[in-house]
C-alpha positions as CSV (number, residue, x, y, z in Angstrom):
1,X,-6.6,-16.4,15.4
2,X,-6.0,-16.7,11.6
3,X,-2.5,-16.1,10.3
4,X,-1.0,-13.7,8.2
5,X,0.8,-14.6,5.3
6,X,2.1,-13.6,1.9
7,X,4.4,-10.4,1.2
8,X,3.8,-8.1,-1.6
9,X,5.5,-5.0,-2.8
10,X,3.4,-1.8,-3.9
11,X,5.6,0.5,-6.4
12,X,4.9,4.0,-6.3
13,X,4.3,6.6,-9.6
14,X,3.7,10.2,-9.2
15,X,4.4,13.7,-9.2
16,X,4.7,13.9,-5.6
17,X,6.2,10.8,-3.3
18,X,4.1,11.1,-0.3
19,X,3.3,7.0,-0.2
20,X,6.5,5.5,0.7
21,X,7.4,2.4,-1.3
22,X,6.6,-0.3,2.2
23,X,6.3,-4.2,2.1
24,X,2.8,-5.1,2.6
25,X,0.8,-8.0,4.2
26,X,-2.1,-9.8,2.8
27,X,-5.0,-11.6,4.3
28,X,-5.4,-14.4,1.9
29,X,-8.0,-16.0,4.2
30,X,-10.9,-15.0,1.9
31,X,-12.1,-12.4,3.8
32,X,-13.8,-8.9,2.8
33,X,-14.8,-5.9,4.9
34,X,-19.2,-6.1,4.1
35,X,-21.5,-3.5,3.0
36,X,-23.2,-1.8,5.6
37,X,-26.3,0.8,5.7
38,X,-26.0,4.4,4.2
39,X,-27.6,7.3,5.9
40,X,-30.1,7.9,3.0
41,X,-33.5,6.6,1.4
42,X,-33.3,3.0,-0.2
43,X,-34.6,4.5,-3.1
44,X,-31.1,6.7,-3.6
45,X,-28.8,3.8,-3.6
46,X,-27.4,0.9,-2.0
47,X,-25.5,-0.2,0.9
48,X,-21.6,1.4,1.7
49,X,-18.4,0.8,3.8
50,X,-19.5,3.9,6.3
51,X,-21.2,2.2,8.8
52,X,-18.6,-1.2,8.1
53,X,-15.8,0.0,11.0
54,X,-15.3,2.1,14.1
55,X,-11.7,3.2,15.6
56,X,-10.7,1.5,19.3
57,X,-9.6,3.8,22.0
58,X,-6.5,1.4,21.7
59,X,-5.7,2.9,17.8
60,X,-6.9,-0.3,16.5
61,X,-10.3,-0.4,14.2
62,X,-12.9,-3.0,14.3
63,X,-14.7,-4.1,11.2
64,X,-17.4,-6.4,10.1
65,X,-15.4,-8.6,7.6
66,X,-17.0,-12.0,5.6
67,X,-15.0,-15.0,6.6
68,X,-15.3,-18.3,5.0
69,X,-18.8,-20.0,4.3
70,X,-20.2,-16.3,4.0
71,X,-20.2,-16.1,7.6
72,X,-19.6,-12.8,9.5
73,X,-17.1,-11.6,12.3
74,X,-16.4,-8.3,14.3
75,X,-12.6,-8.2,13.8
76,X,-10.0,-6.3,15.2
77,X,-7.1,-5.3,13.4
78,X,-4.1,-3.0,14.3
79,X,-2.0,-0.7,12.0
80,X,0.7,-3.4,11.1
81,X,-2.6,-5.6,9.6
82,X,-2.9,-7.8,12.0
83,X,-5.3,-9.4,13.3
84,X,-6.0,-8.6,17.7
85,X,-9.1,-10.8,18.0
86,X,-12.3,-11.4,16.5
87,X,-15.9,-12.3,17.4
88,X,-18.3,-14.0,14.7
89,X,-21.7,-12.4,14.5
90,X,-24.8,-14.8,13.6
91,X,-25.9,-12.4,10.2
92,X,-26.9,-12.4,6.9
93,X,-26.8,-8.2,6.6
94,X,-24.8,-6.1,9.2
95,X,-26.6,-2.2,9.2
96,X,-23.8,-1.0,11.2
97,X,-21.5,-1.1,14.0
98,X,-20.5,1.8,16.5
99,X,-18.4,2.4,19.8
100,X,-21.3,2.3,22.6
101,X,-19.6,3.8,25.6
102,X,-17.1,1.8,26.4
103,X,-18.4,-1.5,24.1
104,X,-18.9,-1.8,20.9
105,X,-22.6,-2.6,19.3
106,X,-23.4,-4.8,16.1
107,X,-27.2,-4.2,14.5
108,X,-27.5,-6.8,11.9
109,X,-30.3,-9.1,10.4
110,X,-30.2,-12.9,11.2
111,X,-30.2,-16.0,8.9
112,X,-33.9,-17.4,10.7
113,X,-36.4,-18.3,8.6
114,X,-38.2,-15.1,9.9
115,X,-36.4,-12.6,9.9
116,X,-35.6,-10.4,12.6
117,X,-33.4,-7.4,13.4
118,X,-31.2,-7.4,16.6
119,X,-28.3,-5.3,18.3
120,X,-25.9,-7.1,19.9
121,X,-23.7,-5.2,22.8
122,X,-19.7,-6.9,22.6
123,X,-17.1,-6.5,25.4
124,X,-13.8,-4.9,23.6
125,X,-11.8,-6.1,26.5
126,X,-13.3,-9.6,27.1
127,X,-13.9,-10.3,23.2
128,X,-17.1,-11.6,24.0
129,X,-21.1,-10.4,22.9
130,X,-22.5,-9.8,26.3
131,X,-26.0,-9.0,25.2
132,X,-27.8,-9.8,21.8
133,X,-31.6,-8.4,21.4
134,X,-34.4,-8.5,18.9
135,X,-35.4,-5.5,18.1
136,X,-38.2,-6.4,15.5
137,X,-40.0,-8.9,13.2
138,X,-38.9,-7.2,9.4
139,X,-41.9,-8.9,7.8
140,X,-43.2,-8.4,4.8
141,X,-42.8,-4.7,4.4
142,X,-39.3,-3.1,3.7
143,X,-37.4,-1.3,6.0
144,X,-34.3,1.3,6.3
145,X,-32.3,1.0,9.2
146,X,-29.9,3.8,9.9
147,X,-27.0,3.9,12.8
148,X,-26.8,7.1,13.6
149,X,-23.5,7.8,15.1
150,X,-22.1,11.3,15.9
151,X,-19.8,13.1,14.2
152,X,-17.1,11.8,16.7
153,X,-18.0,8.1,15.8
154,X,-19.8,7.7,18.7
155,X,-23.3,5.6,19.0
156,X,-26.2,8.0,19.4
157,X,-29.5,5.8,18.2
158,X,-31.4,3.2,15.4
159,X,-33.6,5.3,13.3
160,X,-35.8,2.7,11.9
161,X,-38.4,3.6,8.6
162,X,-41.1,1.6,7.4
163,X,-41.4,2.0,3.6
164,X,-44.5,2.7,2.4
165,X,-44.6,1.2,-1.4
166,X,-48.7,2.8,-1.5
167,X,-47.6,6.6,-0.8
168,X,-48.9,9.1,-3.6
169,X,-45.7,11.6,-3.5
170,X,-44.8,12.6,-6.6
171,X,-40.9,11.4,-5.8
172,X,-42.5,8.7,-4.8
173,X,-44.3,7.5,-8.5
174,X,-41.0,7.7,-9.7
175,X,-39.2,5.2,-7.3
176,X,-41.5,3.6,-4.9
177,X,-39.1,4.0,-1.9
178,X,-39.4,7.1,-0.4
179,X,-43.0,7.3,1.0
180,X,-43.1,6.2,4.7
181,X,-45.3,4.3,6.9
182,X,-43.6,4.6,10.0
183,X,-40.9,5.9,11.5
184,X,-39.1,5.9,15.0
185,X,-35.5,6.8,16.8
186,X,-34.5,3.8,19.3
187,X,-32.5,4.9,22.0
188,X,-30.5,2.3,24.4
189,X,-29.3,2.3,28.1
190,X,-26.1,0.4,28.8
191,X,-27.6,-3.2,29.2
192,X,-29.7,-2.8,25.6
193,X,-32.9,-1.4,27.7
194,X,-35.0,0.4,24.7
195,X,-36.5,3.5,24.5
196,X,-38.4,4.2,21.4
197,X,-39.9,7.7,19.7
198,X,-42.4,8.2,16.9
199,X,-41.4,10.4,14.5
200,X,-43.9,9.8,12.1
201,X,-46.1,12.5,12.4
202,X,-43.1,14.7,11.4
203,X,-42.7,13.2,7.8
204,X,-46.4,12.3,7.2
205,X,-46.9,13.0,3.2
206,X,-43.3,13.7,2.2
207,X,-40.5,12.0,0.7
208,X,-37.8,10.5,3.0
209,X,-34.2,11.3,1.8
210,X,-31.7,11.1,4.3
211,X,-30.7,11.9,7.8
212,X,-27.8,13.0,10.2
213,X,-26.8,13.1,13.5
214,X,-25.1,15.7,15.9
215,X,-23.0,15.4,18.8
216,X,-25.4,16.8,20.6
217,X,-28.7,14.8,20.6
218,X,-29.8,16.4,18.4
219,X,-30.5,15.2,14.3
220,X,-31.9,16.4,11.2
221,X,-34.2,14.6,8.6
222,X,-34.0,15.8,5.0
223,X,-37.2,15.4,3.3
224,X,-39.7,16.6,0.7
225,X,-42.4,17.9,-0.5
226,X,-44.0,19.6,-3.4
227,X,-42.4,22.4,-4.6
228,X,-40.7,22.4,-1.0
229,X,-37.0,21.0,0.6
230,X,-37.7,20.6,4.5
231,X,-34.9,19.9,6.8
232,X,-36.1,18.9,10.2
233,X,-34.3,19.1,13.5
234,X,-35.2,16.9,16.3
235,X,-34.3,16.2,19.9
236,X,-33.8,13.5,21.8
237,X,-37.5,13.3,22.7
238,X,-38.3,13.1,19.5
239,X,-39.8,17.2,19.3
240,X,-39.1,19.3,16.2
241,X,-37.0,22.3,17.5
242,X,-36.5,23.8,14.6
243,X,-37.4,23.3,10.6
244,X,-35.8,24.9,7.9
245,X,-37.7,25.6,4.2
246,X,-37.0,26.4,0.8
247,X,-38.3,26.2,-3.1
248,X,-37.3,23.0,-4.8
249,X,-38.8,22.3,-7.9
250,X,-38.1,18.8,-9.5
251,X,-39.6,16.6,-11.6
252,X,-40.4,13.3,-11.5
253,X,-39.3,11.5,-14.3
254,X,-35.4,11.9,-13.5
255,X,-33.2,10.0,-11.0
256,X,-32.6,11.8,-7.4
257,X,-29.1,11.4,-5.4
258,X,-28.9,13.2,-2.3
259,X,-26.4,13.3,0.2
260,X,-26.0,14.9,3.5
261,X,-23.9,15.5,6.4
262,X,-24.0,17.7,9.5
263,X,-21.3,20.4,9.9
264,X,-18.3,18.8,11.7
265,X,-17.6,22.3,13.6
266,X,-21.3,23.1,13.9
267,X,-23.8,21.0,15.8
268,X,-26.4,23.2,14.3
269,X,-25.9,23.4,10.6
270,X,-26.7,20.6,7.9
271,X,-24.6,20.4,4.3
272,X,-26.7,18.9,1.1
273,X,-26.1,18.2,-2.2
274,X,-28.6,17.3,-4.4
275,X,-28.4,15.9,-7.9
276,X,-32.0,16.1,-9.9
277,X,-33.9,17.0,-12.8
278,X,-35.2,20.5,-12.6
279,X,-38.5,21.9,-14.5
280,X,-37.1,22.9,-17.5
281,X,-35.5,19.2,-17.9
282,X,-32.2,19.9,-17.1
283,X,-30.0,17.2,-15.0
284,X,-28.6,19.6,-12.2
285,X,-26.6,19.3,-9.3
286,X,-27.2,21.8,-6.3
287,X,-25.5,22.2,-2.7
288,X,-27.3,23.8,0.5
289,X,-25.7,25.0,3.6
290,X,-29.0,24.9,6.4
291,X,-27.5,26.9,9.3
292,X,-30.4,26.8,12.3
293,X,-28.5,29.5,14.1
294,X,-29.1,32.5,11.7
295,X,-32.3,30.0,10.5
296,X,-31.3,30.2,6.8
297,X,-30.4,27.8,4.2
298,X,-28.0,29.3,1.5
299,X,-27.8,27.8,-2.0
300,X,-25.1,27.7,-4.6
301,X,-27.9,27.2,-6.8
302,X,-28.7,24.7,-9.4
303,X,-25.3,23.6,-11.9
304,X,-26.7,23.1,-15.0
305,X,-24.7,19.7,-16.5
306,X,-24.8,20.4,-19.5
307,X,-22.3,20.5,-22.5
308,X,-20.9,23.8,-21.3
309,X,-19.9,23.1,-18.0
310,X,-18.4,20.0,-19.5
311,X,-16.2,22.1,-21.5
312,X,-15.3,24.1,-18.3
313,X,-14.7,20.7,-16.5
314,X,-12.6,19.8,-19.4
315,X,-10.2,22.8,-19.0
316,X,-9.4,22.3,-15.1
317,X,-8.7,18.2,-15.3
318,X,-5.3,17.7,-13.7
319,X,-3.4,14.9,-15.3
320,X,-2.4,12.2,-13.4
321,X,1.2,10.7,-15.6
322,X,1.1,7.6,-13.8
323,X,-2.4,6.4,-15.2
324,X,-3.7,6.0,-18.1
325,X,-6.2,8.9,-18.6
326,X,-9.3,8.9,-20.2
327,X,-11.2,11.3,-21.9
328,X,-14.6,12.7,-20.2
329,X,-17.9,11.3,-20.7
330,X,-20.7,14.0,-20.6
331,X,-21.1,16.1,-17.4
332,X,-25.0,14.8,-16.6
333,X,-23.1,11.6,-15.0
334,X,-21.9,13.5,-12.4
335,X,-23.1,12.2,-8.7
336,X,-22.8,13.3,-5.5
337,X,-20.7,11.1,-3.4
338,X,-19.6,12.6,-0.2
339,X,-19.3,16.0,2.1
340,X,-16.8,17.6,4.1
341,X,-17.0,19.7,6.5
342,X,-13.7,22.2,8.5
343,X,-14.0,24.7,10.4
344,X,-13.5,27.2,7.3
345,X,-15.0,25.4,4.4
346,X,-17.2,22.9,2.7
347,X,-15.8,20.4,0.2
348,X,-18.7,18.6,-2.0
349,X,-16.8,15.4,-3.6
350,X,-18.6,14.1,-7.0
351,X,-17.6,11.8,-9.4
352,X,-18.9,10.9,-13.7
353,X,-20.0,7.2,-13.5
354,X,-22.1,4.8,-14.9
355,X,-22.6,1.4,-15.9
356,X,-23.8,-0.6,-18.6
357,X,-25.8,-4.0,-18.5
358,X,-27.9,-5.4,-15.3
359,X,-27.9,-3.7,-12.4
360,X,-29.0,-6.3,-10.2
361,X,-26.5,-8.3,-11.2
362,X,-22.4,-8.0,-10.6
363,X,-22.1,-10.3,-13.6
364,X,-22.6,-9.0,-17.1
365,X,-22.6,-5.3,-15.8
366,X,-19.4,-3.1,-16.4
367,X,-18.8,0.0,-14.5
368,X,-17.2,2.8,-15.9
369,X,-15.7,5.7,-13.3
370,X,-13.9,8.9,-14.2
371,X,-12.9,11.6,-13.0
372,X,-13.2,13.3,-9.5
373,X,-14.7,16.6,-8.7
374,X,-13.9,17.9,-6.0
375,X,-16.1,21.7,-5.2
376,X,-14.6,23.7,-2.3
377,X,-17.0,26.5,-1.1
378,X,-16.3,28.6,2.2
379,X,-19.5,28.4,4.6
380,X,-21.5,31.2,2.5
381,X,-21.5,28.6,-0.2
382,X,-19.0,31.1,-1.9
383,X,-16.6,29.1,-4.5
384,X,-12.9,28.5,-3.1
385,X,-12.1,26.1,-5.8
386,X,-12.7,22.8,-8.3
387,X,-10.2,20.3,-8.3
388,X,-11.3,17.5,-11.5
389,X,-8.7,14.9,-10.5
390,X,-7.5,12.0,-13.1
391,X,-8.8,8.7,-12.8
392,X,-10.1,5.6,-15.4
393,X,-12.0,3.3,-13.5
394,X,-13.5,0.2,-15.6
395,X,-14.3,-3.4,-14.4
396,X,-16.8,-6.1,-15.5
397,X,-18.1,-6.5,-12.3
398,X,-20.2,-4.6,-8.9
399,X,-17.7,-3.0,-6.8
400,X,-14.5,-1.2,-6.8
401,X,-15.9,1.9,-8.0
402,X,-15.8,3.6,-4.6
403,X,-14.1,6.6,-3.2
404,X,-12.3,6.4,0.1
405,X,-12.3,10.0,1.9
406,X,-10.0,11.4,4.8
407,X,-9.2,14.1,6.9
408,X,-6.0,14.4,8.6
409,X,-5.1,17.3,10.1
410,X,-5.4,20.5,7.6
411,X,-5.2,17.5,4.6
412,X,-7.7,16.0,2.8
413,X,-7.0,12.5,1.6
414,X,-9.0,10.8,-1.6
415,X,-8.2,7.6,-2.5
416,X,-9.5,5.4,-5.5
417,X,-9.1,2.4,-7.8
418,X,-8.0,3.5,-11.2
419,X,-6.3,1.5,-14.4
420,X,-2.7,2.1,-14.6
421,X,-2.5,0.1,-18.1
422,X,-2.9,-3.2,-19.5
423,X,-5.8,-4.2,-17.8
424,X,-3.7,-3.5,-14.4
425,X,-5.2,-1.7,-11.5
426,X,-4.1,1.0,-9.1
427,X,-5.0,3.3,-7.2
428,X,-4.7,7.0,-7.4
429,X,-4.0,9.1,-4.3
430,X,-4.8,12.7,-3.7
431,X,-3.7,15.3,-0.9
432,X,-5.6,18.6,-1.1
433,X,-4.7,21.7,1.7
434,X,-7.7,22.3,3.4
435,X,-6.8,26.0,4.2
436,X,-6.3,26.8,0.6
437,X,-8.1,24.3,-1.1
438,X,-5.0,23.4,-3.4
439,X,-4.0,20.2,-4.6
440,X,-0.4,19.1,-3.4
441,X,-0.3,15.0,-3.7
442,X,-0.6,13.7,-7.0
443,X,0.4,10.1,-6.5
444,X,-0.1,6.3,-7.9
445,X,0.7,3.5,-6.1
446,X,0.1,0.2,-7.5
447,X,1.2,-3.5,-7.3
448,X,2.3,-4.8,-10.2
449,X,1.4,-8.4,-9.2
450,X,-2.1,-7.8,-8.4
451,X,-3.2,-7.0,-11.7
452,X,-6.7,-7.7,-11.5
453,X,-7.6,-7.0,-8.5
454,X,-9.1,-3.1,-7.7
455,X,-9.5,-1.5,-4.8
456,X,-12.3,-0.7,-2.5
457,X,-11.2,2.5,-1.3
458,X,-14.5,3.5,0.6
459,X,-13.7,0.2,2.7
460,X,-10.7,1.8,3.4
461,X,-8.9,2.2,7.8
462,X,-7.0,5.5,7.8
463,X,-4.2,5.3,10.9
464,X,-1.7,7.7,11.5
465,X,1.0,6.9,8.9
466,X,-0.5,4.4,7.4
467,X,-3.8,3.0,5.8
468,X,-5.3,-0.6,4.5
469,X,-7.9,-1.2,1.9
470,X,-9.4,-3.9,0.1
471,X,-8.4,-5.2,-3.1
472,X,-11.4,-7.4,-4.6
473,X,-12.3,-9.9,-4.1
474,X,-10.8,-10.4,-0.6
475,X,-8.0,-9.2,0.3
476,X,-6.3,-6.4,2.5
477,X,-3.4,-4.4,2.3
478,X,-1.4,-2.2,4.0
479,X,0.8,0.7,2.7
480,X,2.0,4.1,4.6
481,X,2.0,7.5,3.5
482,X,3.9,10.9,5.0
């Protein structure tokens, strides 16, 4: 077991003090919490921190973190940041890891020569893998592996997609990612025993986009078509028990993000968000609510970004006075980012980003993030409210950018990287009542000793009191909040 060691002291700005000024411990071991798989198309973006930890039954989280010599281990760390135990994994990518019963599994990619995609099953109690599988050969043609877990965290199965880079869907010209070849669940027994189901007669001729899972058995593949936005909703078996339909009319020469996420308090209802260019050239950004129950999907139809919703934007930013604010960029940078689902409502979280330089590169590219929007609708897709919180993201380098996201009780959390100054980092921290969609934290906390070092607030482990993120490169810290 590695050490801890090091003491640092976060100072808190803000309008309200809901992040208590705590001492904090650092893991200067070089170690950083890895990317893991997203629930969408390749072709929408890259790896993200979802898929990177799980919570014990113990209140401790486990995490795929890079150790020394780029290796990877499962580790175990409690709400004081310390380190339980730890178990290293033989990877070069980790797609995901998941509570499995009562184990933990690890899907990941191995360093061989030819490479090959494997679970491996790890004993929680004993601290040991028990079982570690090959799953498949990659080859030569791409893949998107997706851990589906339920909405509860746990394990449910590997949907596995075959890219096909000679598919003639119009999305598909554009981006090259999003036609498939094949595609199949993978189901496990409790000693890794596989059962798998072709699902590729369901999305033969349409454009992958993204998936999720219920608590239930039961998932839902977004995809589409010309002119058309099919959602898909699949069993266990692999049959299509219900589909879902509506106009969608996009054009090919603009850049797609979609994001989706099944209703938390309703196995059988997907949220979507959509950003896209629509037929008369406008950047848009549209949200659906496909409820199989009633076997409807509502829109809040398309949001033109343009200069005038800017300017509406504009008028509702809330200033944050312990950063330093920056003024907006223009409105057809907003993305999606991430849904939210309560029993009551539907909160859409966007942010304005971009980058300029190489994007295949983290050197000689600088990121610029702004502000965060934040659309409340109640489950008719009627407005509630739109928060645009303060933030001033830049760095000359990949990462940092990210957004971490949590509900507690009747509060959601949002958490971020942000310049306090000087070329000194912090981070801002938001608390908005998810009854009345209202803001009522408006904090900062930063360090001043870790200047430049931002945080990487989607790799971020919510406890009860308390949370710890990582600051860039590699490094975690603790800090509480009431």
């Amino acid at each position: 077991m590695r050490s801890l060691c090091l003491v640092f002291l976060f100072v808190l700005l803000g309008t309200t003090d809901l992040l208590s000024q705590q001492a904090t411990q650092s893991l200067r071991t070089g170690w950083r919490i890895e990317y893991t798989q997203t629930n969408r198309s390749s072709a929408f973006g890259g790896p993200g921190f979802e898929k990177s930890f799980c919570y014990l039954p113990d209140s401790t989280a486990l995490l795929i973190a890079v150790v020394e010599k780029h290796e990877h281990s499962l580790v175990d760390v409690n709400h004081l940041n310390q380190i339980m135990w730890q178990v290293p994994i033989a990877s070069q990518f980790v797609y995901g890891i998941s509570m499995f019963n009562d184990n933990v599994i690890v899907f990941y990619e191995d360093n061989e020569k030819e490479v090959s995609a494997h679970a491996a099953l790890v004993d929680i109690k004993m601290h040991k893998i028990l079982t570690d599988k090959i799953l498949f050969v990659l080859g030569k043609m791409p893949h998107d592996v997706f851990v589906e877990n339920t909405p509860s965290g746990k394990f449910d199965h590997l949907l596995i997609r075959t890219i096909d880079r000679k598919a003639t869907s119009f999305l598909v010209r554009s981006y090259n990612e999003t036609g498939t070849e094949k595609l199949e669940a993978i189901y496990f027994d409790n000693n890794l025993g596989t059962r798998s189901v072709d699902l590729t007669a369901g999305i033969n001729g349409a454009a992958f986009l993204c998936t999720s899972t219920g608590e239930n058995g039961n998932h839902f593949i977004v995809m589409e078509q010309p002119n058309t936005l099919s959602i898909k909703k699949y069993n266990s078996n692999g049959e299509v028990i219900g589909q879902l339909s509506t106009d969608f009319r996009y054009r090919d020469d603009g850049y797609i993000v979609p994001v989706c996420k099944i209703d938390a308090s309703n196995n059988n209802a997907l949220c979507l968000t959509i950003r896209y260019k629509n037929e008369q050239k406008d950047m848009v950004i549209n949200t659906f609510y496909a409820d199989f129950s009633t076997k409807k999907i509502m829109t809040t139809g398309e949001t033109v970004l343009n200069k005038e919703y800017e300017r509406s934007l504009k008028e509702k930013i809330i200033k944050n006075p312990g950063i330093k604010s920056t003024s907006m960029s223009s409105a057809d940078l907003l993305f999606p980012v991430s849904i939210v689902t309560t029993k009551e409502k539907i909160f859409v979280i966007k942010e304005i980003g971009y980058f300029k330089g190489d994007n295949s590169a983290s050197e000689g590219r600088a990121n610029f993030d702004e502000h965060i929007i934040l659309s409340i609708y109640d489950k008719t897709l009627k407005p509630v409210n739109e928060l645009v919180l303060d933030r001033n993201y830049e760095a000359f380098a990949a990462g940092g950018a990210s957004i971490g996201v949590h509900l507690k009780g009747n509060i959601l959390y949002l958490l971020s990287a942000t310049l306090i100054g000087g070329g000194t980092y912090g981070a801002v921290f938001y608390g908005i009542d998810a009854n009345t969609g209202k803001l009522i934290t408006n904090s900062v906390a930063y360090k001043g000793n870790f200047g430049h070092a931002p945080m990487e607030a989607e790799a971020t482990l919510w406890f009860g009191d308390c949370f710890i993120t990582m600051l860039l490169p590699k490094d975690l810290y603790r800090m509480e909040y009431q």
